[in-house]
N, C-alpha and C positions, 0 to 999 in steps of 0.2 A: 720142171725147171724152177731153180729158186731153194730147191730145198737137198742138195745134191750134200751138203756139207754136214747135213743132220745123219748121211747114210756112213758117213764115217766112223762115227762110235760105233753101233752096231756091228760093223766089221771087223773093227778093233778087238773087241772082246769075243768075236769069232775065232779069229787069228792066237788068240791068247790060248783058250780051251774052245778045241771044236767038240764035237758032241762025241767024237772018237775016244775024246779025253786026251789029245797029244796038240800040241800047237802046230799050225799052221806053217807053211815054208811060205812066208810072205815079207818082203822086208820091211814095203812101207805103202800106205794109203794115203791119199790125201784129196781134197777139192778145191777149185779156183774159184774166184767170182768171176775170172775173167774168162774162163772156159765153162759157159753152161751145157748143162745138160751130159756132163762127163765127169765120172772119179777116173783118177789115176793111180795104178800101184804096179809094184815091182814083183813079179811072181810069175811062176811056170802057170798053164791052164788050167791044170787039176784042182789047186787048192784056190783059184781064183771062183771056178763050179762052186768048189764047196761054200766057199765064203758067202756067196749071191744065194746059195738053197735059203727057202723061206722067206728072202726078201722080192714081197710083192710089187714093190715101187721101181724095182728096175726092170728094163726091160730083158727082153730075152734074147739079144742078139750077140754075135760072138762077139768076145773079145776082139778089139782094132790094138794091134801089137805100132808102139809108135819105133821109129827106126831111128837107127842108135845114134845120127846126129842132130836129132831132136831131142834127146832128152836133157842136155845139159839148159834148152830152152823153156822146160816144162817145168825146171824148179827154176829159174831166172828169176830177181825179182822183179822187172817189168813183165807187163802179162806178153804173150807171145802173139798173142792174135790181135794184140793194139795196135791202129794205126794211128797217125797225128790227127786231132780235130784244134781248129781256133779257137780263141775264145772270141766269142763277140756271133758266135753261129746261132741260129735257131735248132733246135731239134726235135723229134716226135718221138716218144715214149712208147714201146712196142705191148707192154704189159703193166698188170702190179694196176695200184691204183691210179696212178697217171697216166692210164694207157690211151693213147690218142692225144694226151695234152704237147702242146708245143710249149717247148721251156726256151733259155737262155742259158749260153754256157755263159758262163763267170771264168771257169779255170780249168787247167789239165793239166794232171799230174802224173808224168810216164813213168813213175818207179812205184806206183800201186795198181791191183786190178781195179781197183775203183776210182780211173782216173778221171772221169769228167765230172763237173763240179757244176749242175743245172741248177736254174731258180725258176719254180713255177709259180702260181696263182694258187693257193693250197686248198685242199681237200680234206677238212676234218667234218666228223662228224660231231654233231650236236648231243651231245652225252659218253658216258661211259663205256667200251664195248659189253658189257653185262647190260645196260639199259637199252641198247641197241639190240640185242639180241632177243629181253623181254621185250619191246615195241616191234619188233617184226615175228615173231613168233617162232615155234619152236622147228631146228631144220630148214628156215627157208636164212639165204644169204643176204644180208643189209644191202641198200641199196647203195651206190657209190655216191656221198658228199658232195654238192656242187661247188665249185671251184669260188671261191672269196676269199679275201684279203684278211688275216689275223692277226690280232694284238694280242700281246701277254694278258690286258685286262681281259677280253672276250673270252678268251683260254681258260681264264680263273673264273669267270662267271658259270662259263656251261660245263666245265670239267672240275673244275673245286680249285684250291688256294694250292693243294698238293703238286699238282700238274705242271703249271706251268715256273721253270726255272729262268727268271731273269737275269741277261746277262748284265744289258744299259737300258737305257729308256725305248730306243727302239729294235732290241733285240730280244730274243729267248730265246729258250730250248725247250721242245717239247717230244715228248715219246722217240728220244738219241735224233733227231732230226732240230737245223737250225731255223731260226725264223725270225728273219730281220726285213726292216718299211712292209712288213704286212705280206712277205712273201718268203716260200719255203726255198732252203739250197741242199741238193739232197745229191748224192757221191754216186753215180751207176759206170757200170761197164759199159766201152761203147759199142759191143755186137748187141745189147740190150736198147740202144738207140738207133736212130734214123734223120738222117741231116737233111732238111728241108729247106725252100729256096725263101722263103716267106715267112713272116710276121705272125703269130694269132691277127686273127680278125679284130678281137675288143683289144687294142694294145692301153687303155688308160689305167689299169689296174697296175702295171707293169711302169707307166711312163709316170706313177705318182710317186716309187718307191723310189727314193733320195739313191740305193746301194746299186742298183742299174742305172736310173737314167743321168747319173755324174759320170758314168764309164766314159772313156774316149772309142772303148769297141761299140756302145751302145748308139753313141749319139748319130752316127752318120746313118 
């Protein structure tokens, strides 16, 4: 999961020249963010086989042929499997580095798969991923960041001057992710989230950032 759209290329240049030496009867491939854990293409069984030999990352199970009033859904561009969330909701993070955190939704955008628009508590690490990788050593995986609040200054301290791109005073951008009053807003699908009834436990990290607690979905 997460890395469905990297199996694209690969197939691509299968389809092109398969090892037959004749192009593939394939019309088209493609992946969603909003459908994990599934590529989509257009093709009889045979040359879908061919295309999948040697790739170790897919599983091995047959072909799910989708039926033909689905498919004008499957290239829509609202994702298909959206359904509406509020803003002003809490949610839990199923995976990826925020997994288990409760965020805040800020916004939702039905005409992308990456419609909801969460603000959590961020989770950077203190160094480089090359520095991170020499201090835990070699093959074992970094430990995950404990969740605090970040300023563009801190950013430039412990990642260098390079790093952190400032938007205003209390904004940045850091590694394509935003970071405004000390807290990250980061775009996920919502089969990748989970709507909870509750608050985080520590809400002061949350209730000191000016971009949440002015919301009118926030305050009540």
């Amino acid at each position: 999961m997460g890395y469905e759209s990297t199996l694209v290329l690969p197939i691509f240049r299968k389809c092109i020249l398969s090892r037959e030496g004749y192009s593939l009867d394939i019309s088209f491939v493609f992946a969603r963010d909003g459908i994990p854990e599934y590529i989509s293409w257009r093709a009889a069984s045979p040359p879908v086989s061919q295309a999948l030999r040697d790739l170790v990352t897919v599983r091995r199970d047959p072909p799910r042929l989708a039926p033909l009033e689905q498919h004008t859904r499957l290239i829509a561009s609202r994702n298909p499997l959206s359904r509406r969330i509020a803003e002003g909701q809490w949610i839990c993070r199923v995976h990826g580095t925020y997994r288990g955190d409760i965020g805040f939704v800020c916004d939702w955008d039905p005409s992308s798969d990456l419609e909801v628009v969460v603000a959590f508590v961020p989770r950077i690490p203190h160094g480089t991923s090359r520095q991170t990788r020499c201090n835990t050593g070699k093959g074992k995986r970094p430990s995950r960041p404990l969740p605090l609040p970040w300023g563009s200054a801190q950013v430039t301290a412990k990642w260098g001057p390079a790093w952190a791109q400032v938007i205003s005073p209390d904004r940045f951008k850091f590694q394509n992710d935003v970071y405004k009053s000390g807290l990250v807003t980061k775009r996920y699908a919502l089969d990748s989230l989970v709507i909870v009834d509750g608050a985080p436990a520590n809400l002061d990290t949350i209730m000191a950032a000016l971009c949440i607690g002015e919301r009118s979905s926030f305050i009540p």
